[in-house]
N, C-alpha and C positions, 0 to 999 in steps of 0.2 A: 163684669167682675165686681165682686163685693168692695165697695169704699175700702171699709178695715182691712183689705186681704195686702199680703204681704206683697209685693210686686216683684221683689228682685232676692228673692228667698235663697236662690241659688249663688248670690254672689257671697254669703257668709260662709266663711269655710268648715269644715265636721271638724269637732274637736279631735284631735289623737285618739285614738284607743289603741293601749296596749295591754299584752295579755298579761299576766302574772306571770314572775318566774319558771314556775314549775307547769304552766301549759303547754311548755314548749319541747317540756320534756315528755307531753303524752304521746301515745302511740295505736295505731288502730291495734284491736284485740284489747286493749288494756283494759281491767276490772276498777272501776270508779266510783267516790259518794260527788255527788252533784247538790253543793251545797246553795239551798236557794235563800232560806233567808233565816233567821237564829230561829231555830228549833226545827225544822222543814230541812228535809232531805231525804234522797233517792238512791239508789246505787241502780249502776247499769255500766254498759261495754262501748268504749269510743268504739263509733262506725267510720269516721270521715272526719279530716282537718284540715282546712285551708293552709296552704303554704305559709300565711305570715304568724298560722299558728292565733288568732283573731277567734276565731268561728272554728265548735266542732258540734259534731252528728255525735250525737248519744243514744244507743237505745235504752230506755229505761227497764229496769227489772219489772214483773208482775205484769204484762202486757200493758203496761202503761204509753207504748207506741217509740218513736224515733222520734226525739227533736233535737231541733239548732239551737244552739249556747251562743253566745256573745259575748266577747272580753266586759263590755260597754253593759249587760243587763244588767250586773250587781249580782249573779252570782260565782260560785266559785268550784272548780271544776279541781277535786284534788285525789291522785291514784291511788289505791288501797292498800298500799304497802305502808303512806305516811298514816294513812286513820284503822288501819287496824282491822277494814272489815274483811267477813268471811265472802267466799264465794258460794 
């Protein structure tokens, strides 16, 4: 093992992550902007949400694929009824 390497990495506990208010109120089918960072965003359709409401499956508009969201990445997952977008 490398000198510098952490040894007991596991004994530090994961910070909380919680999701924001309004995650909790998404819903598979729902029409979504996936707001990733100021200026930068997507719209697409929640596919899949963890129970604690943490983690959701997006497909993105424009074949842009399916991906996992994270309370914890920094961005912001908000349904189209509060931004207005079209479908």
């Amino acid at each position: 093992m490398p000198r510098n390497a952490r040894q007991h990495a596991a004994d530090v506990p994961l910070p909380n992550a919680m999701p924001a208010p309004h995650w909790k109120q998404l819903r598979q089918g729902d029409r979504v902007r996936v707001l990733l960072s100021p200026g930068f965003e997507a719209g697409g359709i929640v596919d899949t949400i963890t129970a604690d409401h943490t983690a959701v499956w997006v497909h993105l508009d424009g074949g842009r694929g399916r991906t996992l969201l994270h309370c914890a990445d920094g961005v912001d997952i908000v349904p189209c009824q509060e931004t207005g977008c079209l479908d």
